[in-house]
C-alpha positions as CSV (number, residue, x, y, z in Angstrom):
1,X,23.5,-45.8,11.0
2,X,23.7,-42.1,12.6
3,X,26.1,-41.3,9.6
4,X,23.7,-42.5,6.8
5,X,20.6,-40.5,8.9
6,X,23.0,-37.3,9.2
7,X,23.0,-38.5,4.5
8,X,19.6,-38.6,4.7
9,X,19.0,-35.2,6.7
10,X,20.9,-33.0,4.4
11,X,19.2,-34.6,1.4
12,X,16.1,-33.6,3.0
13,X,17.4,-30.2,4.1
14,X,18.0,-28.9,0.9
15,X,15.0,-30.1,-0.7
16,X,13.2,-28.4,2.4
17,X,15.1,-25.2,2.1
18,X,14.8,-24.7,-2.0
19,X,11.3,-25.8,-1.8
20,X,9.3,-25.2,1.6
21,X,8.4,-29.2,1.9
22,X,9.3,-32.4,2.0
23,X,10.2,-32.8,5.1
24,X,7.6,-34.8,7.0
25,X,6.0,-36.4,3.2
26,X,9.9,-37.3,3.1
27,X,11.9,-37.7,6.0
28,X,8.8,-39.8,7.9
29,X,8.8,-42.6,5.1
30,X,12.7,-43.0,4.9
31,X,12.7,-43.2,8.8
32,X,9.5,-45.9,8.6
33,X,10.9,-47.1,5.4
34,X,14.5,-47.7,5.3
35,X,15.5,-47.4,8.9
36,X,13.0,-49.1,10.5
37,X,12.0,-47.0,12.9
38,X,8.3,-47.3,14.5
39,X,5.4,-44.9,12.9
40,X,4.8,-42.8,16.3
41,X,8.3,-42.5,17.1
42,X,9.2,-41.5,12.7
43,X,6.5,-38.6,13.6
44,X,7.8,-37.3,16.9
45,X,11.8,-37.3,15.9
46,X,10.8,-35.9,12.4
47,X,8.8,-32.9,13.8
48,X,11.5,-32.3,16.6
49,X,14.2,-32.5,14.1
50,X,12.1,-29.9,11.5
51,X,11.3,-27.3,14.6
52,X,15.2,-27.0,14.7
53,X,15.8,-26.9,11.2
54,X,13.5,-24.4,9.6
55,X,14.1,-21.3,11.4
56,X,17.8,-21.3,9.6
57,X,15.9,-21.5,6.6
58,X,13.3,-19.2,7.4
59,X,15.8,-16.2,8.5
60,X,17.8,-16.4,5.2
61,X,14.1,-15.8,3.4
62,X,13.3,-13.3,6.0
63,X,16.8,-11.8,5.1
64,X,16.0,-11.9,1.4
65,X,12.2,-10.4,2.0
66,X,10.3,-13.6,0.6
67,X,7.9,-14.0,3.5
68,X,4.5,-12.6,3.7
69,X,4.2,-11.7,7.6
70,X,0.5,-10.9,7.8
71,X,-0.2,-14.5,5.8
72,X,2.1,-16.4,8.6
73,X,0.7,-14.6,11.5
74,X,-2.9,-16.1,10.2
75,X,-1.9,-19.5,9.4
76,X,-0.3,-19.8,12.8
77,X,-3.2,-18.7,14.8
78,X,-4.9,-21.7,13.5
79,X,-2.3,-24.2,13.5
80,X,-0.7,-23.8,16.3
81,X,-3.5,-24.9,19.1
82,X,-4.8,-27.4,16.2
83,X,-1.2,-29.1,16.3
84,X,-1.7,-30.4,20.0
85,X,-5.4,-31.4,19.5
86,X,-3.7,-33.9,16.0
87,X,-1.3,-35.3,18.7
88,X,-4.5,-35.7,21.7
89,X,-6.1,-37.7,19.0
90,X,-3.4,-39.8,17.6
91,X,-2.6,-40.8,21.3
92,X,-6.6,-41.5,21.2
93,X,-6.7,-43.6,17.5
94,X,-3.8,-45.8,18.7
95,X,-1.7,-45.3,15.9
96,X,-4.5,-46.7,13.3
97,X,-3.0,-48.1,10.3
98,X,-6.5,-47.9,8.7
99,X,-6.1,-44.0,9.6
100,X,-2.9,-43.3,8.7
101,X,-3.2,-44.4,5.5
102,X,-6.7,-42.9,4.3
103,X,-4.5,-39.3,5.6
104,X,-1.4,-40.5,2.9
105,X,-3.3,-41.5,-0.2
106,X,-5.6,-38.1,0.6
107,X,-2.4,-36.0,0.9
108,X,-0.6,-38.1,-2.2
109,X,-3.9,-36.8,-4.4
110,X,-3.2,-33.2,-3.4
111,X,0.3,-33.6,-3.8
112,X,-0.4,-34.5,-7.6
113,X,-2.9,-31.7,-7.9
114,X,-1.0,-29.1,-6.7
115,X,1.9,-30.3,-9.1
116,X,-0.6,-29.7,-12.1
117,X,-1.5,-26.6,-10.8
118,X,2.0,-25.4,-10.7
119,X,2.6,-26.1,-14.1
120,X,-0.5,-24.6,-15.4
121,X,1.2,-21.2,-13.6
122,X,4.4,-21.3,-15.1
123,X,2.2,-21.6,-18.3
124,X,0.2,-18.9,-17.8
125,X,3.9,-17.2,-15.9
126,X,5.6,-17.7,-19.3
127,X,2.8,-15.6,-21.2
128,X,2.6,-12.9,-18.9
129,X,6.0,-12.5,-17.4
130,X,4.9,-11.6,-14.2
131,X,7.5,-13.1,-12.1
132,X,9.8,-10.8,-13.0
133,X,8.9,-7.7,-11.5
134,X,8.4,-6.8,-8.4
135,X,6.1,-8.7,-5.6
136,X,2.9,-8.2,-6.6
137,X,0.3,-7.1,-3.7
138,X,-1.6,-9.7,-2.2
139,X,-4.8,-9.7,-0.6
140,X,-4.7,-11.4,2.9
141,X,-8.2,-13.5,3.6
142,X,-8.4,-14.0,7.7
143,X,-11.0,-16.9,8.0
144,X,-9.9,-19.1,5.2
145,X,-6.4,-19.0,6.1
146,X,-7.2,-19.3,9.6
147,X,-8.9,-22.7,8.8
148,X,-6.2,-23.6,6.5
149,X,-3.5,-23.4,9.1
150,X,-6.4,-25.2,11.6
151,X,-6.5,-27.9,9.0
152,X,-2.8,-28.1,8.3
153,X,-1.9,-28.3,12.1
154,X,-4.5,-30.7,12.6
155,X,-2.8,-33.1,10.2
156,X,0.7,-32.3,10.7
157,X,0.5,-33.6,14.8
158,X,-1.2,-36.9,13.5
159,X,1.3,-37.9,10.6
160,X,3.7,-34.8,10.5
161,X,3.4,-34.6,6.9
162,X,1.6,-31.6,5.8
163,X,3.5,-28.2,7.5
164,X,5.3,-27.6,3.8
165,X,3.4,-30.1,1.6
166,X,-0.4,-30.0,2.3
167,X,-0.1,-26.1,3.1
168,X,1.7,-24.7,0.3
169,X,-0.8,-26.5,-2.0
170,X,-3.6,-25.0,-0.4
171,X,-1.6,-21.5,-0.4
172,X,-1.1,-22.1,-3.8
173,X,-4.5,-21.9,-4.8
174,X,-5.9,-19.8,-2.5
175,X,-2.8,-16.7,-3.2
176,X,-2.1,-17.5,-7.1
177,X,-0.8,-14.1,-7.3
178,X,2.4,-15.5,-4.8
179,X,5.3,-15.7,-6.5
180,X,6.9,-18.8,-5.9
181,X,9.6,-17.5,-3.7
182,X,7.5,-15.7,-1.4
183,X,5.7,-18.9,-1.7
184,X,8.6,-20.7,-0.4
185,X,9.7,-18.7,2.2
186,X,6.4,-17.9,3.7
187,X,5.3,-21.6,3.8
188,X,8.8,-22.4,5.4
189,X,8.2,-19.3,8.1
190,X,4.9,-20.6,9.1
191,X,5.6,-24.0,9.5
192,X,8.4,-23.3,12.3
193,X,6.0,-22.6,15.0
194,X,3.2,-25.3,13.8
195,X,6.0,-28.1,13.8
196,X,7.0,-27.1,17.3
197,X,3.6,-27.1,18.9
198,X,3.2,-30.7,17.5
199,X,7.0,-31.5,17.8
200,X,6.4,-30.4,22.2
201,X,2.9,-32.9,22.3
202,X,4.6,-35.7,21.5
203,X,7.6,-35.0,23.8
204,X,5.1,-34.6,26.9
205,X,3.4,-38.0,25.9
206,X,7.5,-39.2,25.9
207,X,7.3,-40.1,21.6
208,X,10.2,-38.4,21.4
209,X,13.8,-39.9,20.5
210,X,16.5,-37.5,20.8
211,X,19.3,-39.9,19.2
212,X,17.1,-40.1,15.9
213,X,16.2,-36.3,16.0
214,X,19.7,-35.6,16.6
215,X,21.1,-37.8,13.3
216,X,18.6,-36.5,11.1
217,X,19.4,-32.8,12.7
218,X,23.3,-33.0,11.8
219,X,22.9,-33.1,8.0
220,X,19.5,-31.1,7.6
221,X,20.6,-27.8,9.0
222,X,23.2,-27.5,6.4
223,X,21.1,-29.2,4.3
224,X,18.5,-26.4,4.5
225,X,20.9,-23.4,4.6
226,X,22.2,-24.6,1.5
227,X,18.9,-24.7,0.1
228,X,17.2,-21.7,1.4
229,X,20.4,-19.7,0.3
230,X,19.6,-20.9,-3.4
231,X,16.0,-20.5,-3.1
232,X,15.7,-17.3,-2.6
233,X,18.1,-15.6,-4.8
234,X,16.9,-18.1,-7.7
235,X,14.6,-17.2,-10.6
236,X,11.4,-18.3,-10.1
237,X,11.2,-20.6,-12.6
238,X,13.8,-23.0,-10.9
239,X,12.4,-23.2,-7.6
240,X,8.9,-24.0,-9.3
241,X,10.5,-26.9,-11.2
242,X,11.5,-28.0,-8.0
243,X,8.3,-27.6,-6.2
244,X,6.8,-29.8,-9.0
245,X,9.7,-32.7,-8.7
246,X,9.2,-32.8,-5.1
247,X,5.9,-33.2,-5.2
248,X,5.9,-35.7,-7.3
249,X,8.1,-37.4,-5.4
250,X,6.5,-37.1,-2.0
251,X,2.9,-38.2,-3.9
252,X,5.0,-41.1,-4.7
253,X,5.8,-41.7,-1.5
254,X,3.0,-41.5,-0.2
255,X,1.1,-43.7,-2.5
256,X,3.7,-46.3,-1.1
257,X,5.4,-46.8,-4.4
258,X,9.1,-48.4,-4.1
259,X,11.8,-46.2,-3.3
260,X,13.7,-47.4,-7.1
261,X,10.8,-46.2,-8.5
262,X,10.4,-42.7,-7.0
263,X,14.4,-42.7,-8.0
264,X,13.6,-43.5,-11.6
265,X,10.9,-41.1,-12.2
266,X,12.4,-38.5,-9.9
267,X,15.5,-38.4,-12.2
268,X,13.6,-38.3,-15.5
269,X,11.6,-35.2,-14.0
270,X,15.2,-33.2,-14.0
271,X,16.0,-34.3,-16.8
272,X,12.7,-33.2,-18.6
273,X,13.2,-29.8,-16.6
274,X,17.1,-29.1,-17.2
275,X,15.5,-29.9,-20.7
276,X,13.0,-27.3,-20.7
277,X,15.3,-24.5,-19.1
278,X,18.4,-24.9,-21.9
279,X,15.5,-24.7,-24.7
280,X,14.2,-21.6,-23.0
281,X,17.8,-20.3,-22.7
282,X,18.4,-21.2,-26.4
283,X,15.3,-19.2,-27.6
284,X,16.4,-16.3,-26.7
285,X,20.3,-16.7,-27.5
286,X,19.3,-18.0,-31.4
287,X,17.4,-13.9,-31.3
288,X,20.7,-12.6,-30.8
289,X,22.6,-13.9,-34.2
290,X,20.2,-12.4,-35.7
291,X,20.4,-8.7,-34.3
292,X,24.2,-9.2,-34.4
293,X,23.7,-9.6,-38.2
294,X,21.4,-7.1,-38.7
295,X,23.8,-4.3,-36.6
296,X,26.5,-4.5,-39.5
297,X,23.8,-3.7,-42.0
298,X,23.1,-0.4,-40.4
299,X,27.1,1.1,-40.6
300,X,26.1,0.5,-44.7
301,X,24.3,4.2,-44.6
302,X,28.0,6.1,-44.6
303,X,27.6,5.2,-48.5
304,X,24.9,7.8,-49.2
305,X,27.4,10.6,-48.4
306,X,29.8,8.9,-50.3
307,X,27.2,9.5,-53.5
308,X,25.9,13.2,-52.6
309,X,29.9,13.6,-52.9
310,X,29.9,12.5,-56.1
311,X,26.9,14.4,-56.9
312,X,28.8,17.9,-56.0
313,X,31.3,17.7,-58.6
314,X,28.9,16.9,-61.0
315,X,27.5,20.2,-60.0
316,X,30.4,22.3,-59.6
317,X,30.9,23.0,-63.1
């Protein structure tokens, strides 16, 4: 069992590295779902496991300079104290199924939203080319970040889903001009502290169980170094394709649909993306032919001296 957690972990790890999330919308339901493994106690071992993994992700995207420090110094002055009040008031609900699940179907919706919305960017992203360049400058708002990261902590200490998922949707609306690196890595840099506030609330109410964390811990680390590593030296287009799998696949999971299903449609999302991406690489390849064609028709001008010879005979006598 510890050897198919350690699996699970670095499947987990790297989707958490390339893509900022999944862990909590991901990691909680295998742990409730396949192992068995109580709701409370999922929670605890998943955010203890998380505030151990990310910071290896988050220093190879501090390495790399995808991490907007003034937008995680304000998302963690709300989501850290909000962390411990979501863990006084799960203690307080009881663990309410009721609860629980009215959080999961609200964060499966904005799971699905924020997939559309990241395909309406790499729309617009496609006609404007503005990923390519340089980070663009982005405008830091205080309050509704501060309320975001309230909001996000909040939720993440009651279900521990939300630090990546429910945050970088909101960021993604809120800072469209983020390019989805800096998305990544900034979302992945602010959840370290936020998971470890909620990940220390439910170790002082004893939730906590080391032997799970420690399973899952074994294959996410490597798992998210492998990931982060690819994330941030990636072109923006393939880390967005994989924001918009994972998503799916978290809303998914979250909706409680089977675990063959997610599978299925999980797969067919590659495939429609590794689809796109070799017809965007053939589009511009079929361009070249053509100016390699049209190069040996320029070397055809060495004929008109050819002919102003032939014209000086002609004049010579």
């Amino acid at each position: 069992m510890d050897l198919t957690l350690a699996l699970a972990g670095l499947g987990v790890g790297i989707i958490v590295g390339l893509t900022g999330m999944g862990g909590g919308a991901l990691m909680t339901p295998i742990l409730v779902l396949v192992f068995g493994v109580p709701p409370i106690a999922a929670v605890s071992s998943d955010l203890a496991a998380s505030a151990v993994m990310k910071p290896f992700g988050g220093f190879v995207h501090a390495r790399r300079g995808t991490v907007n420090w003034q937008l995680v110094a304000w998302l963690c002055a709300g989501s850290v104290p909000s962390a411990f009040l979501g863990v006084l008031l799960l203690r307080l609900l009881g663990d309410d199924e009721s609860v629980q699940q009215t959080i999961r179907i609200a964060l499966g919706v904005a799971l699905v939203l924020a997939a559309g919305g990241l395909l309406i960017k790499a729309w617009t992203a496609r006609r404007s080319s503005s990923e390519s360049g340089p980070a663009p400058k982005v405008q830091v708002k205080p309050l509704p970040t501060v309320l975001l990261g309230a909001a996000g902590g909040l939720i993440v200490g009651l279900t521990s889903v939300g630090s990546g998922s429910l945050i970088i949707v909101v960021l993604l609306a809120m800072y469209p001009k983020l390019r989805a690196n800096d998305l990544v890595g900034t979302d992945l840099v602010q959840a370290i502290p936020l998971v470890t506030a909620a990940a220390l609330g439910h170790a002082l109410f004893g939730d906590l169980k080391l032997d799970l964390a420690a399973a899952v811990l074994i294959g996410s680390v490597p798992g998210v170094l492998i990931g982060s590593r690819i994330s941030s030296r990636a072109p923006a287009g393939l880390v967005r394709s994989a924001l918009v799998i994972v998503l799916l696949a978290s809303a998914l999971k979250l909706f409680n649909v089977p675990t063959a299903a997610v599978g299925i449609i999980s797969g067919l999302a590659v495939l429609v993306a590794v689809g796109l991406g070799v017809a965007a690489k053939l589009r511009p390849a079929t361009g070249h032919p053509a100016s390699a064609e049209l190069a040996p028709a320029e070397p055809a001008q060495p004929t008109a001296p050819s002919a102003t010879r032939q014209a000086t005979p002609v004049s010579t006598p």
